[in-house]
C-alpha positions as CSV (number, residue, x, y, z in Angstrom):
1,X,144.9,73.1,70.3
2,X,146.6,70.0,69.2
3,X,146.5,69.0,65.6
4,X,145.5,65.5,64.3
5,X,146.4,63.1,62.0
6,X,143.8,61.8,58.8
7,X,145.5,59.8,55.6
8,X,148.8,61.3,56.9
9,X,147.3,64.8,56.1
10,X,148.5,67.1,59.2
11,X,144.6,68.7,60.5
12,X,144.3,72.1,62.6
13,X,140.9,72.2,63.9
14,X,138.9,74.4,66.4
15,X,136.8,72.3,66.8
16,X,136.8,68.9,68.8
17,X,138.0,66.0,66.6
18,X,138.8,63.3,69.8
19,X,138.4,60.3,66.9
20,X,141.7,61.2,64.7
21,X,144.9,60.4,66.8
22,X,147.1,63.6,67.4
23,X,149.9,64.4,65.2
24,X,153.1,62.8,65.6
25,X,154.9,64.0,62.1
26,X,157.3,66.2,61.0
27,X,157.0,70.4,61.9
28,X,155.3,71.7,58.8
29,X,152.4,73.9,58.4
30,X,148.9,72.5,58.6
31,X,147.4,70.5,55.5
32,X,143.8,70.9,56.4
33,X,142.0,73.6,58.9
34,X,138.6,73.3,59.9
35,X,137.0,75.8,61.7
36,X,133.6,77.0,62.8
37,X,131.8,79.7,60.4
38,X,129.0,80.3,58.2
39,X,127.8,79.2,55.2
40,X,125.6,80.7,52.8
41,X,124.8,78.9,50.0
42,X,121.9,78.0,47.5
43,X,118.4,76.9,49.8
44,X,119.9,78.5,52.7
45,X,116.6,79.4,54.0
46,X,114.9,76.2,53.1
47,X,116.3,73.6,55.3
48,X,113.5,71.3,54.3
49,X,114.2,70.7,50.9
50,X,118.0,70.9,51.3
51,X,120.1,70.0,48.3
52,X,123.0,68.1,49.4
53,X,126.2,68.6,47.5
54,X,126.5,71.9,45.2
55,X,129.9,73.0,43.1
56,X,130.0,76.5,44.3
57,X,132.0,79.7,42.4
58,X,136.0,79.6,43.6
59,X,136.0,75.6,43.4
60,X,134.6,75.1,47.2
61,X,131.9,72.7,47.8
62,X,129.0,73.2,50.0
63,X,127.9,69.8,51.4
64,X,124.5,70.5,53.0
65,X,124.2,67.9,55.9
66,X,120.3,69.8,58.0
67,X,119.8,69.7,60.7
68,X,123.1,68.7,61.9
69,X,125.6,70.8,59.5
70,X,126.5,72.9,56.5
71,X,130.2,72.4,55.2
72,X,131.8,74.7,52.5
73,X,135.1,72.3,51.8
74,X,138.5,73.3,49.8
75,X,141.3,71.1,49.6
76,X,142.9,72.9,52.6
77,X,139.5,74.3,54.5
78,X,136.4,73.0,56.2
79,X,133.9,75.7,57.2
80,X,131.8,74.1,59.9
81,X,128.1,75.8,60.6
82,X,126.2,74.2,62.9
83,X,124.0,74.9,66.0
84,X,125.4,71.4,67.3
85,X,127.7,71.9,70.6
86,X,130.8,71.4,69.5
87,X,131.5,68.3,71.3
88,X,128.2,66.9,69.9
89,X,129.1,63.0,67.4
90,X,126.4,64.0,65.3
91,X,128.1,66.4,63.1
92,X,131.4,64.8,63.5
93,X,129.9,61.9,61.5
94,X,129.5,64.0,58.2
95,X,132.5,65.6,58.7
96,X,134.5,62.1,59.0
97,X,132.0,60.2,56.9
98,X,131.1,62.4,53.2
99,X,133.3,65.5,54.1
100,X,136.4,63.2,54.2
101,X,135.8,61.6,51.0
102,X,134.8,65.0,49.3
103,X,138.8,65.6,50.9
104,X,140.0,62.8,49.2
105,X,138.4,63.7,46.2
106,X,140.0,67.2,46.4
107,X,143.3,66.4,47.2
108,X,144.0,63.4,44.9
109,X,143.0,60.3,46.9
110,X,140.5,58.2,45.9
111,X,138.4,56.7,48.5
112,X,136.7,53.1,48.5
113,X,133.5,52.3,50.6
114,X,135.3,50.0,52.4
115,X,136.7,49.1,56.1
116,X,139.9,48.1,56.0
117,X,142.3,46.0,58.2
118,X,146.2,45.8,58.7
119,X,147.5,41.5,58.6
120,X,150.7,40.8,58.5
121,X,152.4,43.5,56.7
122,X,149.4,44.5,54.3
123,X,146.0,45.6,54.4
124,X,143.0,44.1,53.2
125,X,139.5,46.4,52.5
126,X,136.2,44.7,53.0
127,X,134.0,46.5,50.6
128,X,130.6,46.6,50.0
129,X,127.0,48.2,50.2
130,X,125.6,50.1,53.2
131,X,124.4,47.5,55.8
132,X,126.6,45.0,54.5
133,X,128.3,44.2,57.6
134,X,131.7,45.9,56.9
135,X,132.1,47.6,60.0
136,X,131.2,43.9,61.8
137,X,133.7,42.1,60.1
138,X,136.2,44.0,60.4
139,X,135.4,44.4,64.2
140,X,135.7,40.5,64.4
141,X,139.0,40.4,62.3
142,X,140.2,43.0,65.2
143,X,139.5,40.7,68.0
144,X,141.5,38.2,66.2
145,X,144.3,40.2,66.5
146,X,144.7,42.2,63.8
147,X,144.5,46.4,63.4
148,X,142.2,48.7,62.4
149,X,143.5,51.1,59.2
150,X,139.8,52.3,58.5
151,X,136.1,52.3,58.9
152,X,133.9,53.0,55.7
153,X,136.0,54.7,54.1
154,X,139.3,53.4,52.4
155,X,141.3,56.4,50.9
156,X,143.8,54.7,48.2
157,X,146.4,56.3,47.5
158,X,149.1,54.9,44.2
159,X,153.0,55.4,45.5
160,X,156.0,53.6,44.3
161,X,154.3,51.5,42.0
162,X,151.7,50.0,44.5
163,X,147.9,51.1,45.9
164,X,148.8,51.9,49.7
165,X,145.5,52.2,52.3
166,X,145.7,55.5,54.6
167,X,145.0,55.4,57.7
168,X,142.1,57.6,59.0
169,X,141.1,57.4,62.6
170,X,140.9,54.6,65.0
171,X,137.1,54.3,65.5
172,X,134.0,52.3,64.2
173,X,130.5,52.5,63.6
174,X,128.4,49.3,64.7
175,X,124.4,48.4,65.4
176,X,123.1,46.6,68.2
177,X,122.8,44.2,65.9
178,X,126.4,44.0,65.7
179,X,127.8,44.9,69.4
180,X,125.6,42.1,70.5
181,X,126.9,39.6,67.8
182,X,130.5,40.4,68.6
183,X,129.6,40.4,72.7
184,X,130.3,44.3,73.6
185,X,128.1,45.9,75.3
186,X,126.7,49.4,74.2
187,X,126.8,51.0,77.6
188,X,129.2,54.3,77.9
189,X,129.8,53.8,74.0
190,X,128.5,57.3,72.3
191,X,125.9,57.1,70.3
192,X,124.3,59.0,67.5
193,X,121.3,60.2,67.6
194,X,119.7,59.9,63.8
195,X,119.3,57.0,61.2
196,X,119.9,53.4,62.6
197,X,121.2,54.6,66.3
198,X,124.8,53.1,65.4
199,X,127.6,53.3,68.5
200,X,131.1,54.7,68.1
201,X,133.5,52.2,69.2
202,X,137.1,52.7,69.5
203,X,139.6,49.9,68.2
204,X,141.5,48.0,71.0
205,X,144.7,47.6,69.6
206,X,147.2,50.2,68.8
207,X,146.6,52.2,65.5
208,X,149.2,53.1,62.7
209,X,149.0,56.2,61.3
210,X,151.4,55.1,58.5
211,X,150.2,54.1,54.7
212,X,150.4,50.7,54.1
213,X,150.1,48.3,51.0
214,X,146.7,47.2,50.1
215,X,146.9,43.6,48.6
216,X,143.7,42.5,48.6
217,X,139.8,43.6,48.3
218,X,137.0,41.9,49.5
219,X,133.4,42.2,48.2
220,X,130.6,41.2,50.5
221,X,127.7,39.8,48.9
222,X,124.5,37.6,50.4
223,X,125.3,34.0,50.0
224,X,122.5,31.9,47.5
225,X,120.2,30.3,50.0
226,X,120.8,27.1,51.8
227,X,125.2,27.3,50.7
228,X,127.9,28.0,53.0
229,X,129.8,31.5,53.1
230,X,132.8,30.7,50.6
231,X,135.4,33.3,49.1
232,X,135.9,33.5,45.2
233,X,138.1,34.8,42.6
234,X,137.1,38.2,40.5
235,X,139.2,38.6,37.3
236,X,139.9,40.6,33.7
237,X,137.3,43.4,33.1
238,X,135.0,42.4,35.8
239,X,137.4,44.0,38.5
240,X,137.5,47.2,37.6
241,X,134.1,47.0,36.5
242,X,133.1,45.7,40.2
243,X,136.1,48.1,42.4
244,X,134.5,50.9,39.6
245,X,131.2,50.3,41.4
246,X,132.5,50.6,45.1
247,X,134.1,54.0,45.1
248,X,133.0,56.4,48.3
249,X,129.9,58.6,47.3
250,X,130.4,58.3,43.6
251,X,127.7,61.6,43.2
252,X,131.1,63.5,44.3
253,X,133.2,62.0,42.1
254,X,130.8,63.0,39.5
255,X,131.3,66.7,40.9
256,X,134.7,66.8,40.4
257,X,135.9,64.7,37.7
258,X,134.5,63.9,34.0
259,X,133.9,60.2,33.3
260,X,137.4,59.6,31.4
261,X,139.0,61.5,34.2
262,X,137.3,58.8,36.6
263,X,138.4,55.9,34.8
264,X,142.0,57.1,34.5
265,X,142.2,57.5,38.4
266,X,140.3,54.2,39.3
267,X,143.1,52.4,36.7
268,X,146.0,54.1,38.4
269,X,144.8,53.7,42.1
270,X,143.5,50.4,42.0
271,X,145.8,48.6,39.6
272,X,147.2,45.3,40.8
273,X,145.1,44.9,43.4
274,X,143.4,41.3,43.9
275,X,139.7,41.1,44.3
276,X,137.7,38.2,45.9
277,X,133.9,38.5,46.3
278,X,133.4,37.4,49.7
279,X,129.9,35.2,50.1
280,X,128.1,35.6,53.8
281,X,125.0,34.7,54.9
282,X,122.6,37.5,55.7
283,X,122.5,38.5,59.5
284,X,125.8,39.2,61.6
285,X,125.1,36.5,63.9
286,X,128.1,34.1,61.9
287,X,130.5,37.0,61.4
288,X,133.3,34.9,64.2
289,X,133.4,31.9,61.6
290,X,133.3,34.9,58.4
291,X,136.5,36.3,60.0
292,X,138.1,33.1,60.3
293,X,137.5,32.3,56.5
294,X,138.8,35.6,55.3
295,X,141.9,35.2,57.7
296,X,142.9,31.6,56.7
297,X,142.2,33.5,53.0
298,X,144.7,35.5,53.4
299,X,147.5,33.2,55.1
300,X,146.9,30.4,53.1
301,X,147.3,33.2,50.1
């Protein structure tokens, strides 16, 4: 069994996790085990009406992902019940996708729905809705030479007076759509079999396991019709207002934290950050000449 490495948490699992690099820390006793069990919980029986995410007595969380999964998560525990074979993607997607943000949400971390990329000695997180084209861009910003910190999910974590991105595993999720734009082809890349039929691709370049400062968030929005992709300023109220609005599954923050409680953490993880809203045209057929603005953003910067 060798144990990985997610947001510098050290994870024991007996159950496959080849997307998380191994763990290359110090000796100490596991952070997080996962494990294969099972869970009983509220609509056990009824796995056509499931209800999704449900605050159980102890403080666990049952995270009800049917057909694929059930999780019952703790901050140091993942209960796993699936009929999935174990080296199966599919359930490996909830379990690095919702169940790792419900971890970040347990353990103190709060996680953006963002990709995020290492330049230079920071990071930058592209943020924005599903189907934006996060995953893309920061796919193209990759073959430009740059390094992967995280797909979809940015956990930020506050340390020595700065936000700092953790690193979670070295792998993305991209459409046809997008493997063609970029020029990579989809055969031998596993792919899941549910919702858009999206491909696992692992980053090229080496990956970091090691926090690193987040300087900058960008917010992808559809550009006006007929005007060219362009990168703007976001500032005062309207940043926390608009980073507020980009937080992982926001129905588990709900879960776990009372409104004030929210606000306190967004101020203290996201404060100082910059935030530019980052205007694209619709399609990923441009996302080369996107990657280029936001780099010479960030040099020039």
């Amino acid at each position: 069994m060798i144990d990985r490495t997610l947001c510098t948490w050290r994870v024991r699992s007996d159950l496959p996790l080849p997307e998380a690099v191994p763990w290359e820390g110090p000796d100490r006793a596991p952070d997080i085990e996962i494990r294969r069990g099972s869970v009983v919980g509220p609509d056990a029986t009824n796995a056509a009406s499931p209800r999704r995410i449900e605050a159980m007595p102890g403080g666990a969380i049952l995270y009800d992902a049917r057909p694929h999964a059930r999780f019952l998560v703790t901050a140091e525990t993942v209960i796993v019940d699936s009929r999935l074979p174990a080296e199966a993607p599919e359930w490996r997607v909830f379990l690095l996708g919702p169940i790792l943000g419900l971890l970040c949400y347990l353990r103190g971390t709060l996680p953006l729905h963002a990709s995020a990329v290492r330049i230079g000695s920071h990071a930058i997180a592209i943020a924005g809705t599903a189907g934006a084209g996060k995953s893309t861009l920061a796919a193209a910003l990759i073959r430009r030479g740059h390094a992967l910190v995280t797909d979809d999910i940015c956990p930020v974590l506050r340390a020595d007076d700065e936000s700092r991105a953790l690193p979670t595993f070295p792998t993305l999720k991209l459409g046809s759509a997008s493997l063609k734009a970029l020029g990579i082809a989809s055969e031998g890349l596993p792919r899941l079999g549910f919702g858009e039929g999206k491909y696992l691709l692992a980053a090229p370049a080496a990956f970091d396991a090691t926090p690193i400062r987040l300087r900058r968030v960008y917010l992808m929005e559809d550009a006006p019709r007929a005007t060219p992709e362009r990168i703007a300023d976001v500032r005062g109220i309207e940043v926390f207002e608009r980073l507020g609005a980009e937080i992982y599954r926001s129905e588990i923050a709900r879960i776990l934290y009372s409104k004030p409680a929210l606000f306190r953490k967004l101020g203290e993880a996201l404060s100082g950050l910059e935030v530019r809203r980052l205007f694209r045209r619709s399609g990923v057929t441009r996302v080369d000449e996107l990657a280029a603005l936001v780099e010479s953003d960030v040099v020039r910067t």
